[in-house]
N, C-alpha and C positions, 0 to 999 in steps of 0.2 A: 229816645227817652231823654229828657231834659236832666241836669246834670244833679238837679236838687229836685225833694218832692216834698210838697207839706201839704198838710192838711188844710190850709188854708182858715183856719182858727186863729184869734186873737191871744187865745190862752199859750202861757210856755208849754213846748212840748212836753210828754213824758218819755219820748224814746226819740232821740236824736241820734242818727248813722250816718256818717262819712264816707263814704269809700269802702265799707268793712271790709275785710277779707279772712279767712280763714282757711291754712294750708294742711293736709296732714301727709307727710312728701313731699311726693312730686304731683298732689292731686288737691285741686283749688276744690274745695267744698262749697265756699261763697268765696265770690269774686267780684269785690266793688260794688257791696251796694249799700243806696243812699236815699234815706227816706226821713221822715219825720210823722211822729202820732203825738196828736193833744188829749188833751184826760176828753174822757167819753166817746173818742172813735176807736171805729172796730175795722180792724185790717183781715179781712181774708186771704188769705197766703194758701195759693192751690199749686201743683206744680206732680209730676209722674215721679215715681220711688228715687232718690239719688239725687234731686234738684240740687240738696241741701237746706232744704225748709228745714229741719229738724235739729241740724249744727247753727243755722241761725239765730232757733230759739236756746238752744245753749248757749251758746252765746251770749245774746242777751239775757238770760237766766245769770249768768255770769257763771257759769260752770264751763268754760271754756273762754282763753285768753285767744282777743284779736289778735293775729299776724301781722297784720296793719290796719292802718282805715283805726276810727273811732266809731265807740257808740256809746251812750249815756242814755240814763233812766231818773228821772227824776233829777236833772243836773249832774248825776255823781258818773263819773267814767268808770266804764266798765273793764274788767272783771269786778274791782270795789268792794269784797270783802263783805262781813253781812252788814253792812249799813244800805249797798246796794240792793240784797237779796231781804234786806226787810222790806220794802219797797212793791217786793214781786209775788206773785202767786203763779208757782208751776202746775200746773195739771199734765200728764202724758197719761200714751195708752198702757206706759210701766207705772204698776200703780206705786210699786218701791213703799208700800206698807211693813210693820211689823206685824207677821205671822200670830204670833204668841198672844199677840196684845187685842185688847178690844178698838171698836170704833174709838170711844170715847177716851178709851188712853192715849192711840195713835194721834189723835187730835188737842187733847191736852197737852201731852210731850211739846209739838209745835207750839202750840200759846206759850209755853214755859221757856222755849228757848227763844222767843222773841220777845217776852219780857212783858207778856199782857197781863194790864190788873184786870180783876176778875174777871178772870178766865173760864170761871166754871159756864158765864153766863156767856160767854161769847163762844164754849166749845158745844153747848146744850143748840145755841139759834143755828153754828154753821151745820150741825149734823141735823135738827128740822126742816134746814130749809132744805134739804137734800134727801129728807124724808127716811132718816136713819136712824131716828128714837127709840123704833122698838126692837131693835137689834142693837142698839149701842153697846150692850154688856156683852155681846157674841166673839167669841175671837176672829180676829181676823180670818184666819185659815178656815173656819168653818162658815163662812160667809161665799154666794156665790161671785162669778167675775163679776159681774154687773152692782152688786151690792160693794165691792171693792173700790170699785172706780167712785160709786157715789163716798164714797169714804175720803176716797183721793183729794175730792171735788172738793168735801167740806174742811178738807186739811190744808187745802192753798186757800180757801177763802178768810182762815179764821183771825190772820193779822189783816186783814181788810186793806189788801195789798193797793199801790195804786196805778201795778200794771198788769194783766192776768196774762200767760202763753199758756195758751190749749193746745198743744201737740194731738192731734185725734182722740179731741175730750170722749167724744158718744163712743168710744170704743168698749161696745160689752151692755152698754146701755138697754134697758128696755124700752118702752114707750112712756112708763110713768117716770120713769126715771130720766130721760132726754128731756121730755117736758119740764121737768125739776130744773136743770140745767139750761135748759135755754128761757126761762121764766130767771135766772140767776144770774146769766149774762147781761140779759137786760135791765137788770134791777143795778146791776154794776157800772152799764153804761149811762143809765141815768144818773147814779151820784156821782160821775165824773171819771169812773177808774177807765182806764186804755186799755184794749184788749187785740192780742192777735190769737188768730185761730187758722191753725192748719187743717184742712179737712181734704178730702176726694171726693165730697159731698157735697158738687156745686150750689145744687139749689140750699143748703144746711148755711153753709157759708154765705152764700150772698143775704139769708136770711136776717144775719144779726148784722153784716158787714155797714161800715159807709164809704169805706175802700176796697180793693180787692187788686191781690198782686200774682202774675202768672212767674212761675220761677223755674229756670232748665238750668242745668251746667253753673249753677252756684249765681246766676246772675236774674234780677227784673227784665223778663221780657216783657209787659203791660203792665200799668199802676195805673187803675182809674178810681173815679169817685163815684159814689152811688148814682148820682144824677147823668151819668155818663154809661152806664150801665143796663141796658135790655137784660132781665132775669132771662126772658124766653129764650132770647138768640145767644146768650152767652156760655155755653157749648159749646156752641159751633164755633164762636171768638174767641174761646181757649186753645182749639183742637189749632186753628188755622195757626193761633202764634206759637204753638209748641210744632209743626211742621215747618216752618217759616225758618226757624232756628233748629230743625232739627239734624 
């Protein structure tokens, strides 16, 4: 693997990584890796339970400080405080909602601590487009898992971040509801925003991807670009380089 990875876009990146590393002990979670995403590409990041996909994206979340290595989002180095995390939209499969509270509070609360004017009309489109209008007044707790995550969904989009990490967005999803979401991804990666998404759902991932990165033992065993990529045979070119290294 070559020692830098870019998208190969004119545009400055929005997520630029060095070396990163992140240690918790004696045990490397992510170990030296180094990539680069421009507004509007979409990294698929696949890798078995442990790779470290998931301290990556904390990572870049900035909810976890590199051990070494750098990484930046929008120019700002990270961890970066919320100038950084205004930047980001987290989605995971912990949807980390307020119980008590409705969609529409859970989601105003967010506008409110990022400082959005009129708020009312940007927390009303992020819970439409995720098709959560006629439950918005429902508490959270009484809302099923699936109706939770679309909550999640419209609560990272609603600063209209301009880099999204989906830690296993469709987690809980239905069919109208995944649809909602990959109809919102791509609405994302048209206006420019950067997206990585974690899935186990090859064919999911390669669907929105323009990259796609195989990850074991905290480290990029394959980075390729769409163009470079067979959807059909790429299975079997996951399985080979997770045994290759295993």
């Amino acid at each position: 693997m070559p020692s830098a990875i870019s998208t190969g876009a004119s545009a400055p990146p929005i997520v630029e990584v060095a070396e990163l590393a992140r240690e918790f002990g004696s045990r490397r979670a992510v170990a030296g890796v180094t990539f680069s995403l421009a507004p509007g590409k979409c990294l698929a990041l696949f890798g078995p339970n442990g790779a470290g996909k998931t301290t990556l994206l904390r990572v870049l979340a900035g909810l976890l400080k590199p051990t070494s290595g750098s990484a930046r989002v929008a120019g700002i180095p990270l961890p970066g405080g919320p100038l950084a995390r205004s930047r980001i939209g987290l989605i995971s499969h912990h949807t980390m909602l307020y119980e008590a509270l409705s969609p529409r509070e859970n989601v105003s609360f967010t506008a409110q601590l990022y400082g959005i004017r009129d708020s009312r009309a940007r927390v009303e489109d992020s819970l439409r487009r995720m098709s959560m209008l006629e439950r918005a007044d429902t508490p959270i707790r009484s809302l099923s898992r699936g109706m939770q995550q679309r909550v999640s969904i419209a609560r990272a989009m609603v600063h209209s971040p301009q880099l999204v990490l989906a830690d296993e967005p469709y987690s809980g999803l239905d069919e109208s509801g995944a649809r909602a979401l990959t109809a919102l991804l791509g609405e994302l990666r048209s206006a420019g925003t950067a997206i990585i998404v974690v899935t186990h759902n090859l064919a999911e991932g390669l669907s929105l991807a323009t990259h796609a990165a195989v990850m074991q033992r905290g480290k990029f065993l394959r980075y390729d670009s769409a163009d470079r990529i067979d959807a059909g045979s790429y299975a079997a070119t996951y399985r080979e380089a997770l045994a290759a290294n295993g």
